[in-house]
C-alpha positions, -999 to +999 in steps of 0.1 A: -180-124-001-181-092-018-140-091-017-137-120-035-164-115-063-143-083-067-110-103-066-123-128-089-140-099-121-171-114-112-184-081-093-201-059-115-228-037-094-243-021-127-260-055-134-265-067-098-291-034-090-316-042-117-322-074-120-356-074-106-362-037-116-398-040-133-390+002-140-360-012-157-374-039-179-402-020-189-379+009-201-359-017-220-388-031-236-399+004-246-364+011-256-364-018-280-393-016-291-389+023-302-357+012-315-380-014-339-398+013-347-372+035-361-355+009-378-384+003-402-395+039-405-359+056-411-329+051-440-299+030-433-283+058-426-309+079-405-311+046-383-272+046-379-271+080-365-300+067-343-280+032-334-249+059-323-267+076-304-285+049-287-246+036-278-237+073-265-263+074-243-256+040-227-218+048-227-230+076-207-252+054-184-225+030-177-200+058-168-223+077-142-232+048-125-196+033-124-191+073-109-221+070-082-206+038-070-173+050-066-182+083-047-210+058-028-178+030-016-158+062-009-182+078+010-186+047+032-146+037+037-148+071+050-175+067+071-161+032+087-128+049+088-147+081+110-167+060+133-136+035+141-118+061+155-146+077+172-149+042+187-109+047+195-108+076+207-137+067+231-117+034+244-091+056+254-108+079+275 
C-alpha cells in the first residue's frame, strides 16, 4: 500500500517513475559519459566548477519534481474531495 511505503520512508516517487525510462538511461549514459569527457580535457579546477554545476542542476531536478508531485497529490485530494461531495450532495436529493 502506497500509505504504508510512505509511513515506512520507503516511498520515494522520483526513483519509482524511471526505472524503465530508456529516455532516462540513455541521458544518464550521455551525462556520464560527457562528464568523462570533461574530466580528462579540463584542469582540476575547471572540472570542479563543472562537477558544481552538474550538482546544481540535479539539486534543481530533485526539487521540481518533489514540486510537480506535490501540486499533482494536491490536485487529486482535491479532486476526491470534489467528487465525494458531488456524490453527497446527489444522495441527498
Amino acid at each position: 500500500m502506497v500509505l504504508d511505503a510512505i509511513f515506512d520512508g520507503i516511498f520515494n516517487p522520483s526513483e519509482m517513475r524511471i526505472r524503465d525510462s530508456q529516455k532516462f538511461t540513455q541521458a544518464c549514459h550521455n551525462t556520464n559519459r560527457l562528464l568523462t569527457q570533461l574530466s580528462k580535457q579540463l584542469s582540476r579546477e575547471d572540472y570542479a566548477l563543472v562537477e558544481d554545476l552538474t550538482n546544481e542542476l540535479l539539486n534543481s531536478c530533485d526539487e521540481e519534481c518533489k514540486q510537480h508531485f506535490e501540486y499533482g497529490f494536491a490536485s487529486g485530494m482535491l479532486l476526491m474531495c470534489e467528487a465525494q461531495q458531488l456524490y453527497a450532495t446527489k444522495l441527498q436529493k
